[in-house]
N, C-alpha and C positions, 0 to 999 in steps of 0.2 A: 410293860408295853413301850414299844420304842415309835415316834410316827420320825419321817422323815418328810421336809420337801424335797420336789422335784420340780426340775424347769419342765415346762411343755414342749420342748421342741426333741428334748430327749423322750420324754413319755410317746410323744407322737409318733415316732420311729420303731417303736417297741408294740405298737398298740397296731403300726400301719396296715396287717393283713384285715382289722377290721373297721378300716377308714375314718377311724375316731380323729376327730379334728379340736384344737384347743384353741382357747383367745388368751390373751395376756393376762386377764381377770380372773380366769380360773385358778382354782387351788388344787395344787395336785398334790396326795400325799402318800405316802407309803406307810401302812401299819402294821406292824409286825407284835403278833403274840400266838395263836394258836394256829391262824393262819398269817401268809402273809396279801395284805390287801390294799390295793389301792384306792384311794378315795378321791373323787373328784369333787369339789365342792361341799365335802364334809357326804356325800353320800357313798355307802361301799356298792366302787362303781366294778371293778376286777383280782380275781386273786390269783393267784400261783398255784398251778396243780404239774409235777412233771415239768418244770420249767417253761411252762408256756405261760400267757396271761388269757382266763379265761372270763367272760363278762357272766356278773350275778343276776342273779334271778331282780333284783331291785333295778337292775339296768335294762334288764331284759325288758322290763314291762313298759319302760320310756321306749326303748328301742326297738324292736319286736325283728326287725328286718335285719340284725345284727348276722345272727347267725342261722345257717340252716337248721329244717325242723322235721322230727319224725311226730306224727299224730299218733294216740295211744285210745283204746276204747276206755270206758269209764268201770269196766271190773279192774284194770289194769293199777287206776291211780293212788288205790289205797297202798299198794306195794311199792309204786314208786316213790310218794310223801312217806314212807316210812324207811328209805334207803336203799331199797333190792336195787337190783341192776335191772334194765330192760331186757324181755325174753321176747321172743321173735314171734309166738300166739298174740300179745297185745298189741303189737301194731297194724293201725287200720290205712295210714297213708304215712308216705315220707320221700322229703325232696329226691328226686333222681341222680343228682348230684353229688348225693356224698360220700366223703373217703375215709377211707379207713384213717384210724387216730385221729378224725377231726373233732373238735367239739361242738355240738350241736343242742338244739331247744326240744325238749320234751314237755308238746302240751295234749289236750286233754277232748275229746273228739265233741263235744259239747260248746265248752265255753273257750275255745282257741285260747288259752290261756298258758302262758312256760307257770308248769309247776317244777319242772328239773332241770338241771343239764348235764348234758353227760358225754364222753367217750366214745365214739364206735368204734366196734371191737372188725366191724367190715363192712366191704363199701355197700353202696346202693343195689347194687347186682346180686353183691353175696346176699345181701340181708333177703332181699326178694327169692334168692334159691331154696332160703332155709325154711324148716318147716317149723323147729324146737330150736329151742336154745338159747342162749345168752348172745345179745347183739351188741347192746349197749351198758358201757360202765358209767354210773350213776354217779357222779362227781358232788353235786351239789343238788338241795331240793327246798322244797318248803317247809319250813319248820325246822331244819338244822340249825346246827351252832353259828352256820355264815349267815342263813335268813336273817336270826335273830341281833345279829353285830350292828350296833345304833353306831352313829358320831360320837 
């Protein structure tokens, strides 16, 4: 396992489409083993999927408003905490907004809660055309290998 520092004003450049701001006091660090992750403050706050930085479900739940969200019903969730990808029968709502390849928060039509995140495979229009099918690629969720990564 390798961690590296980073200054924040570099991180903050990298991070800017999702208006992440840093102070001097923060710890920014990069860890690299199975995934690669950034950790701010000793918490795994982002990792690298596809060369983007996408925020973790651990960030998510401090942050909620980070990134856009599809609602999912609750037959849905057992598939999604166990890795499937999202099909287009379990979603109940989702931002109007969103684009294709973006990454977004999958929570749970009960307790508004990000149990995933994932990929869309298409935007807000397509997804509403489809009736079946695969919407969203499941990147990260509850109970993976990224959930479980302490400090």
């Amino acid at each position: 396992m390798t961690r590296t520092r980073l200054r924040s004003k570099d991180t903050e450049k990298e991070l800017q489409q999702y208006g992440v701001k840093f102070n001097k006091n923060d710890i920014l660090e990069i860890v690299e083993e199975k995934h690669k992750i950034l950790f701010i403050n000793k918490q795994p706050s982002f990792f690298r999927y596809q060369n983007h930085w996408i925020p973790t479900l651990k960030y998510l739940q401090a942050n909620p408003a980070i990134l856009k969200t599809i609602t999912i019903d609750m037959g849905a969730v057992r598939f999604i905490v166990n890795g499937a990808d999202l099909m287009r029968p379990g979603i109940v709502a989702l931002d109007p907004a969103i684009q294709k390849d973006e990454p977004i928060t999958i929570i749970d039509q009960n307790n508004k809660k990000p149990i995933a995140v994932g990929i869309t495979l298409y935007d807000s229009a397509g997804i509403l055309m489809l009736i079946s099918g695969k919407v969203v690629k499941n990147t990260h969720y509850v109970g993976d290998d990224l959930w479980k990564i302490e400090a």
